[in-house]
C-alpha positions as CSV (number, residue, x, y, z in Angstrom):
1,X,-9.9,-6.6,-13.9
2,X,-9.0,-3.5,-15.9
3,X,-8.9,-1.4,-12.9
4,X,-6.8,-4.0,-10.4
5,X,-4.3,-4.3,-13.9
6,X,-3.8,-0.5,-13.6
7,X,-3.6,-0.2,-9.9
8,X,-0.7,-3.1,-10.0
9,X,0.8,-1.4,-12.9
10,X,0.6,2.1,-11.2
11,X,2.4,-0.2,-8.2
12,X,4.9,-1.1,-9.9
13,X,5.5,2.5,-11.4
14,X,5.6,4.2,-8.0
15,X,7.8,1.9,-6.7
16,X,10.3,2.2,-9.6
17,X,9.8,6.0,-9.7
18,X,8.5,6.2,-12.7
19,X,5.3,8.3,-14.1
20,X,2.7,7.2,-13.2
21,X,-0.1,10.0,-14.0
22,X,-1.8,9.1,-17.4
23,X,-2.6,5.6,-15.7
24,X,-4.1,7.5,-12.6
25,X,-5.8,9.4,-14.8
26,X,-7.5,6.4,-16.3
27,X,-8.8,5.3,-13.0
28,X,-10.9,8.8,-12.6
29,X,-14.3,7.0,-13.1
30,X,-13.9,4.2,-10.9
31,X,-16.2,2.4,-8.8
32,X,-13.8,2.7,-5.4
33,X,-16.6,1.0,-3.1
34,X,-16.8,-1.8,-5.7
35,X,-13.6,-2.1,-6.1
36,X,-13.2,-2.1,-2.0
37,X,-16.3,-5.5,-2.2
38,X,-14.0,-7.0,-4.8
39,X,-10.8,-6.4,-2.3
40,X,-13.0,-7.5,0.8
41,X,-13.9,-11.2,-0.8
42,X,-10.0,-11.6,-1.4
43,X,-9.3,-11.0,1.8
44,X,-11.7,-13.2,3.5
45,X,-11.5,-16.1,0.9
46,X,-7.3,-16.2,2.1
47,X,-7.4,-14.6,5.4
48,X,-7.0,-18.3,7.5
49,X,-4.4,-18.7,5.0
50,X,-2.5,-16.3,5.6
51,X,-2.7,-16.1,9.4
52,X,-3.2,-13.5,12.3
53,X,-0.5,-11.0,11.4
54,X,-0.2,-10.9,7.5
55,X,-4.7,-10.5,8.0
56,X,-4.0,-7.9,10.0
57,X,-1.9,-6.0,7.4
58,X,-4.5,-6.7,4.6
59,X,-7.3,-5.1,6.9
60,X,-5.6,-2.0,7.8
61,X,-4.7,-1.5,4.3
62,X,-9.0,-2.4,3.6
63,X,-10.2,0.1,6.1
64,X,-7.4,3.2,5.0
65,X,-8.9,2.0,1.6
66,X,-12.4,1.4,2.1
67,X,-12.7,4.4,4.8
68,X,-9.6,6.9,4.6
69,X,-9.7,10.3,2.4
70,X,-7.0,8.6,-0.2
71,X,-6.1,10.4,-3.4
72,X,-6.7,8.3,-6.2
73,X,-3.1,7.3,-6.6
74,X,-3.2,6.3,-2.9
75,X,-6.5,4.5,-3.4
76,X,-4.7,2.6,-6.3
77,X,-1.6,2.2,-4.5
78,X,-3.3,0.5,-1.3
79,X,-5.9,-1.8,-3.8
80,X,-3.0,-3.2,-6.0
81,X,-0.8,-3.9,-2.3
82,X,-3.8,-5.4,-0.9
83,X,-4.8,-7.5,-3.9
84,X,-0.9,-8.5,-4.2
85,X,-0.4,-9.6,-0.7
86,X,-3.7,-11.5,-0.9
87,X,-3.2,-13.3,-3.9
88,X,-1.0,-16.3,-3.8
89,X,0.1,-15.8,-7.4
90,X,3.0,-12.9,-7.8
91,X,6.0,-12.4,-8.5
92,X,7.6,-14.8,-6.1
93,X,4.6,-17.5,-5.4
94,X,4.4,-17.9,-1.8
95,X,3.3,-21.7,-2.4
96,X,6.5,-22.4,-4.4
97,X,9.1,-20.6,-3.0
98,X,7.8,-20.5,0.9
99,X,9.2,-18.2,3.0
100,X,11.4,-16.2,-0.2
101,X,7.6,-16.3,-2.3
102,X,7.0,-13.9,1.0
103,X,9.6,-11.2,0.6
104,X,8.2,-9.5,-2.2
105,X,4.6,-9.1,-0.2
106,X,6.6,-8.1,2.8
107,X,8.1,-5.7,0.7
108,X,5.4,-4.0,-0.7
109,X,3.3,-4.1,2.5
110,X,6.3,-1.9,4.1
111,X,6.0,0.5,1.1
112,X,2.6,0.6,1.5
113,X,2.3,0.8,4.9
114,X,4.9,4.0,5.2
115,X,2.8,5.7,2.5
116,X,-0.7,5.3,3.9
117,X,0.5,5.2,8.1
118,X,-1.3,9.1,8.9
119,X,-4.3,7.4,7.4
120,X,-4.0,5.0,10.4
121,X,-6.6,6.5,12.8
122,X,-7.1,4.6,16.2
123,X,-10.9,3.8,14.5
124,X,-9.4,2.1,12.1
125,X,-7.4,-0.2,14.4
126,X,-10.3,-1.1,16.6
127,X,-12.1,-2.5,13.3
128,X,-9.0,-4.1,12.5
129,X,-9.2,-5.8,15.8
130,X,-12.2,-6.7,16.1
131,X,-12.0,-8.4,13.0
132,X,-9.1,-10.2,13.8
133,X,-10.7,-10.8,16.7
134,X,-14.5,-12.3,15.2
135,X,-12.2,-14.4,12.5
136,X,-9.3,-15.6,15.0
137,X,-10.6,-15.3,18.1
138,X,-9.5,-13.1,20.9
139,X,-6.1,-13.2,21.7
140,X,-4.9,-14.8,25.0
141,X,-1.7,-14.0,26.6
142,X,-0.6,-16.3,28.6
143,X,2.3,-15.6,31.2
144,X,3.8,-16.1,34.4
145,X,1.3,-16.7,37.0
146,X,1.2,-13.1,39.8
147,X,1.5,-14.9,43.0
């Protein structure tokens, strides 16, 4: 819990440019791959929940996490923006609010997603995929019939 208060806080501090380095510094002896398990269990507990597209967001953020050569202010960056968008409860409640409870997720997901995007190999978006695709289904376009 300690290390998901620091990565939100660290979050917050980025996004408000404000130092952030003595609580990076506190997160030198963490336990990434745990905390990746802990991020994985959040995601699949909520992922029907949350749909397709907002899944699919979480994942890619999970595998740059889980799998890409992050820094450990990136890797605490990505786990406090996965663990936010995952997590009913924030600053605006999704539940509560609806649509508005969304902004701030959508927010930090684009933040997020700007800072970690060269971390986004095409590997990474096959597993993303095919997870989507194991949880959801395949997706089926349906169209105008060729004649």
């Amino acid at each position: 819990m300690l290390t998901l208060t620091l990565c939100l806080l660290i979050l917050a501090g980025t996004i408000w440019h404000q130092p952030v380095e003595e609580l990076v510094s506190k997160l030198k002896d963490v336990d990434w791959s745990k905390a990746a398990g802990h991020a994985w269990k959040q995601i699949t507990r909520f992922a029907k929940g949350l749909g397709r597209s907002v899944t699919r967001v979480a994942l890619i953020f999970y595998y740059v996490f889980s799998e890409g050569n992050l820094s450990t202010l990136d890797k605490a960056l990505v786990y406090a923006g996965l663990i936010y968008i995952v997590v009913p409860n924030d600053l605006l409640p999704r539940k509560a609010l609806k649509w508005v409870g969304m902004l701030d997720d959508a927010a930090v997901a684009i933040w997020i997603s700007r800072k970690i995007e060269s971390q986004i190999t095409p590997e990474i978006e096959r597993k993303v995929e095919s997870t989507l695709d194991d949880w959801f289904g395949p997706v089926i376009i349906i169209g105008p019939a060729d004649n």
